[in-house]
N, C-alpha and C positions, 0 to 999 in steps of 0.2 A: 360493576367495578373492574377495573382494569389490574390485575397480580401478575406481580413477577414470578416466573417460574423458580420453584423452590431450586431444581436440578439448575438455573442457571447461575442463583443467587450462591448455590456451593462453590461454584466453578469459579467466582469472583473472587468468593473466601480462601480459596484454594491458592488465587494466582498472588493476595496480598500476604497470603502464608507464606510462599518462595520468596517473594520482593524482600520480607521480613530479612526470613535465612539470609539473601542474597547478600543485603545489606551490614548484618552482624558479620557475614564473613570477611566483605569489602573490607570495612572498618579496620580489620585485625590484620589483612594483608598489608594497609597501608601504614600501619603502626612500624611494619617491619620492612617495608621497600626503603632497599641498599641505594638505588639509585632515582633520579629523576624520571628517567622513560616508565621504571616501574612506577612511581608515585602517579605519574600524568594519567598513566594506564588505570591505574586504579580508583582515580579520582572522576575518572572518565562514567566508569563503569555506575560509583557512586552515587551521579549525578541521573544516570541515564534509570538505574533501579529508582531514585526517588521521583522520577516523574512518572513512571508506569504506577510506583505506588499511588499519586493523587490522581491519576485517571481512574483506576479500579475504586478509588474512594467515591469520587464523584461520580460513576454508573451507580456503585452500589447505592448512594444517595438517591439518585434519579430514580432507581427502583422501588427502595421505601415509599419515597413522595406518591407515586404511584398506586402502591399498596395501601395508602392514607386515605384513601376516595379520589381521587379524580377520577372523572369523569373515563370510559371507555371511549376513546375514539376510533376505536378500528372498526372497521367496513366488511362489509362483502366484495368490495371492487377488488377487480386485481390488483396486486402490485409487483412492480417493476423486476425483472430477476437482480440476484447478484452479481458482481465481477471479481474479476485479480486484477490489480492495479503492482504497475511496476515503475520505478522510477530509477533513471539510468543516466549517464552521458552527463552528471553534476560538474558544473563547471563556477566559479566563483572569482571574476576578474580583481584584482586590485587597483588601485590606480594613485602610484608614489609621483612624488615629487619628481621633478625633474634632476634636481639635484641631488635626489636618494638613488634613482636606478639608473639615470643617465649617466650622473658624474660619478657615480658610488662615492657620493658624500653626505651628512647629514643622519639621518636615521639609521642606525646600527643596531635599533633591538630587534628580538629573534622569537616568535609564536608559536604557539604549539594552537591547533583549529580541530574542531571536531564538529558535527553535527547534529539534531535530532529531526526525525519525521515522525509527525504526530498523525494519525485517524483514528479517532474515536481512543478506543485504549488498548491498540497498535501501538507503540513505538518501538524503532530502530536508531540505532546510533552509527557513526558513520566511522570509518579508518578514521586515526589521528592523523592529521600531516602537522610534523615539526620542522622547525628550524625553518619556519613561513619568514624572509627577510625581503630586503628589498631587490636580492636577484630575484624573486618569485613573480610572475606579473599575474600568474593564475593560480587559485586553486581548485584542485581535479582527484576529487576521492572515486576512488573507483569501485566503488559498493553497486551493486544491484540491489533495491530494496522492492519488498512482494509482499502484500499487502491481499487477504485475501477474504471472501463474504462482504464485500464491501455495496453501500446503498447507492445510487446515482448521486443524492442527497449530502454526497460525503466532503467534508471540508480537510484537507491534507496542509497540515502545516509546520514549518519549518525553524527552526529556529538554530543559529549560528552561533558556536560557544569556542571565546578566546583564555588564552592564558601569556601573561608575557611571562617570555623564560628569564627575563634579568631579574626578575621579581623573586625573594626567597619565598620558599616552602608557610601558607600560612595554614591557620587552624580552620578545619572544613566543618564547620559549626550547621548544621539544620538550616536551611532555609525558612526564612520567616514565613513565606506563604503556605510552606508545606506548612505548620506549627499552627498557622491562622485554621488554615484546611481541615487538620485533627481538629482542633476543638471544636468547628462547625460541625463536621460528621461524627465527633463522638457518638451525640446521641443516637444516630441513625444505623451505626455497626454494630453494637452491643455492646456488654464489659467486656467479654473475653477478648475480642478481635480490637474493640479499644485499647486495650489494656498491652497487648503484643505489639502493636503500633508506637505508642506512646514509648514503650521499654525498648525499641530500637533507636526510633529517633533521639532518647537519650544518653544512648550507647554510643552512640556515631559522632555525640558532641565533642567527646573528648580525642579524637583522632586525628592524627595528622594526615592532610593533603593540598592539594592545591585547589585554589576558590577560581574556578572558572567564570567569565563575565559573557551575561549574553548580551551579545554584539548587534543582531541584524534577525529580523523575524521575515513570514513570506505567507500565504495565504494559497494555495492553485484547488481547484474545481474542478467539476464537469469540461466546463467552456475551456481547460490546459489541457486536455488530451490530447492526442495526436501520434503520428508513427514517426513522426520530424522530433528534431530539438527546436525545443521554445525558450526569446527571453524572457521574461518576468521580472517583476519589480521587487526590489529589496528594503525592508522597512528598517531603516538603521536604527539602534537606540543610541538616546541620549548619554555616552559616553564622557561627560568636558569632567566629571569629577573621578575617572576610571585612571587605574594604571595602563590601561590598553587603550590604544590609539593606532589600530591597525585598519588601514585605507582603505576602506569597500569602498568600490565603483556606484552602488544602488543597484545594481542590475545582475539577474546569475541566468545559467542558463539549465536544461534539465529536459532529463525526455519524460513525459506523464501517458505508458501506455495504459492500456484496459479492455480487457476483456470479457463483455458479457455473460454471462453462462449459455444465455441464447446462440451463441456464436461459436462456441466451442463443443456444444453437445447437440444432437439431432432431437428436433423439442418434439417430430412426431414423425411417423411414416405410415404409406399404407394408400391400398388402391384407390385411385378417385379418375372420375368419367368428366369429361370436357367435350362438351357442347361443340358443333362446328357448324360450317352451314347446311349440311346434308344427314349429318350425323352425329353419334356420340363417340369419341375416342377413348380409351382406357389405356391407365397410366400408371407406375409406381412413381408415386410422389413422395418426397422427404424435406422435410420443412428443417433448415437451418442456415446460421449465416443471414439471416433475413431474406432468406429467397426461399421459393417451392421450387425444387428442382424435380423435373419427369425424365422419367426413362419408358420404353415398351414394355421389357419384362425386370423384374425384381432382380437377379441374375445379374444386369449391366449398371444396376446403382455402385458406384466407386471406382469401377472399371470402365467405362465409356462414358464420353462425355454426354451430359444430359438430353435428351431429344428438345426441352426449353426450361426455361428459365425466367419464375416470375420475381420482380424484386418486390419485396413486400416493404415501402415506405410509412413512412410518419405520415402520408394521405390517403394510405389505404382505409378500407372498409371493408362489411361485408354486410347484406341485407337478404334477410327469410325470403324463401319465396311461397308463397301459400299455392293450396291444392287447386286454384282456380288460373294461376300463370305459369304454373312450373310444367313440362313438358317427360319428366323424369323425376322420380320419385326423389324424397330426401336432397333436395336441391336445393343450392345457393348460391348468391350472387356475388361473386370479389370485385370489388373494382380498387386499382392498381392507380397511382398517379406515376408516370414513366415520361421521362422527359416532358416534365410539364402537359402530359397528356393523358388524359382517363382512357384505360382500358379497362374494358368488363368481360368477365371470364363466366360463365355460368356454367356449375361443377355440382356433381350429383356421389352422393357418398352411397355402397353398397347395403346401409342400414341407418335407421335413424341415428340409433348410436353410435355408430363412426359419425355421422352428420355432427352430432354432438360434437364428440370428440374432435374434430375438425376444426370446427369453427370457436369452440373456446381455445385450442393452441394459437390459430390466429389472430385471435381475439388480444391474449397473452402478447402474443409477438408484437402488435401493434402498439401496445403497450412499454412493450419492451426498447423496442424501435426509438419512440416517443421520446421516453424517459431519458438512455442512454445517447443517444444523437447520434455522432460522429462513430461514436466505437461501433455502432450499429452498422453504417452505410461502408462499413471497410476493414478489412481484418486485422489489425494492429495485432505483430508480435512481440512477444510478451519473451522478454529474456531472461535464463536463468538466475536465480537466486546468489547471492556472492558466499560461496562456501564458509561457515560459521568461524570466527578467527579465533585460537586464543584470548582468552580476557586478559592475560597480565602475561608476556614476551618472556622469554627466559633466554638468555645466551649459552647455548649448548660448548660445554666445555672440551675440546681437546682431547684425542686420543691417541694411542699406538698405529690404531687402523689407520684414524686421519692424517699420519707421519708418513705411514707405508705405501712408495709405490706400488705400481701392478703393471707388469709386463705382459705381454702377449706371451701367454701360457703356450701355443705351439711352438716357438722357437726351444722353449727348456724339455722337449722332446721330441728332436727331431734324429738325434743318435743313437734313440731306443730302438 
């Protein structure tokens, strides 16, 4: 039978404990925001804690069900390493009337936009951009988001959340799905963790905010990765009974990089012997990046360029060679697909268990390769993180200091 790790199953309780807190403090902020920016801010934040809430619900679900008997299906096969997934360069066209942005007439309301990015029970939420009108023909939040232990398997999805500002301030009442969600999983988190659930979500009824409408969902993959910006298709929702009626194109744009774990750590090193036509040559080799790179001596790995360089493909191989073909002990056979062409490398490791060791890293790698694709055959960088912002803006008040010039202190003694 397949069990979820008790130590994980804390770790879940732990994250819908803070969500809790998060949420009871949101609530009491927004009771008290003086102003709109601050309401939006906080209604934001609202929104973005109650949907990390129903992700942790539904793993933790996922994990019970699991705990119930289903079946074990994990293997002894290898599987695929992790990555860091980052996503940058968000861009979201609009596309007004001719008579709203050309003639500047017609449409005069004014948006406040924000975003989420969902993997698994990852989310991030994005800058607000306000006062989204019909001079705006783009929107361009400038978040870096980093996403990190993620499976090849991973589905990254998006979701596009409006507000019109002409609209007054209404009651930010619970979400019915989240509400539907509680009662489904009641049974499966227990009384206590039900019970803290249940007493925030009833907390938060009574607060004032603004009711955000989602506007436009997205789906991207494996197959959106890339070091380029990609467009992508925009799933708009059905809006005709919404107070928002803000103009998606269908189309956004976004960089989806990724980085293997294979690609950024050295998966193995260590001396191995290469066959030639007369002889055997010895090499430090270091498997990463998806290539075996050889140097002469250990000493020139990092500092001099490789003596060669094998690409290890999605059609590589490797095959035993037994004691009646092999020429040198503990040998084996790579064979490499390089330009549409097999090359076969026959490599002799200095003990069986480096042999070992050898050939399941490569083994791993091919795997790896497979799984991951494009991030495999080329190094996509991965951009830093968007440093954490303020949850709720505060406008710093006026000082003496901020009054007082400052002159060039060596002029006021230059008589001394």
């Amino acid at each position: 039978m397949a069990k979820a790790s008790p130590r994980k199953d804390y770790d879940i309780q732990q994250k819908i404990d803070f969500e809790i807190k998060m949420r009871d403090g949101i609530t009491k902020i927004i009771a008290a925001c003086s102003n709109d920016v601050q309401s939006l801010e906080a209604s934001r934040g609202l929104l973005t804690s109650n949907a990390r809430m129903m992700a942790y619900m539904a793993e933790l679900q996922r994990r019970r069900t699991l705990e119930r008997g289903q079946p074990n299906r994990d293997s002894d096969d290898a599987k695929p390493c992790k990555a860091t997934l980052a996503i940058s360069d968000i861009r979201i066209p609009l596309m007004w009337k001719e008579e709203d942005h050309i003639k500047n007439k017609g449409d005069h309301r004014r948006y406040s936009v924000f975003c989420l990015w969902k993997i698994g029970t990852e989310i991030y939420d994005t800058e607000m951009i306000r006062n989204v009108d019909r001079t705006l023909t783009d929107m361009c939040p400038e978040d870096v988001l980093v996403f990190n232990d993620i499976s090849p398997d991973f589905e990254c999805v998006l979701e596009v959340y409006c507000y019109n500002m002409h609209n007054d301030l209404t009651i930010a009442s619970t979400p019915k799905r989240i509400r539907k969600k509680l009662n489904t999983l009641s049974s499966t988190m227990g009384r206590s963790m039900g019970k803290k659930v249940q007493s925030s979500m009833e907390n938060g009824e009574s607060s004032l905010g603004v009711k955000f409408t989602l506007i436009a969902t997205a789906k991207l993959n494996i197959e959106d990765i890339g070091s380029g910006i990609k467009t992508h298709n925009l799933v708009l929702e059905n809006t005709e009974n919404s107070p928002v009626h803000l103009p998606l194109f269908g189309h956004f744009c976004c960089r989806l990089g990724a980085q293997p774990d294979c690609m950024v750590q050295d998966v193995i090193s260590g001396y191995l012997s290469f066959q030639g036509a007369t002889d055997w040559t010895r090499k430090w080799c270091v498997l990463n990046q998806s290539k075996l790179q050889c140097w002469t001596n250990q000493s020139d790995s990092g500092i001099k360029k490789p003596d060669c360089i094998i690409a290890i493909t999605k059609g590589s191989n490797i095959a035993h060679r037994n004691g009646s073909t092999m020429q040198k002990p503990n040998s084996f056979l790579l064979t490499c697909l390089e330009e549409d062409k097999k090359t076969q490398y026959t490599i002799s490791a200095d003990s069986k268990s480096e042999k070992e060791r050898w050939i399941s890293a490569l083994e791993q790698q091919f795997v790896d390769t497979g799984a991951w694709q494009q991030a495999c055959t080329e190094f996509i960088d991965i951009k830093s993180p968007t440093p954490k912002r303020p949850q709720f803006p505060t406008t710093r008040k006026g000082s003496l200091y901020d009054a007082t010039s400052l002159k060039d202190s060596d002029s006021d003694f230059e008589d001394t």
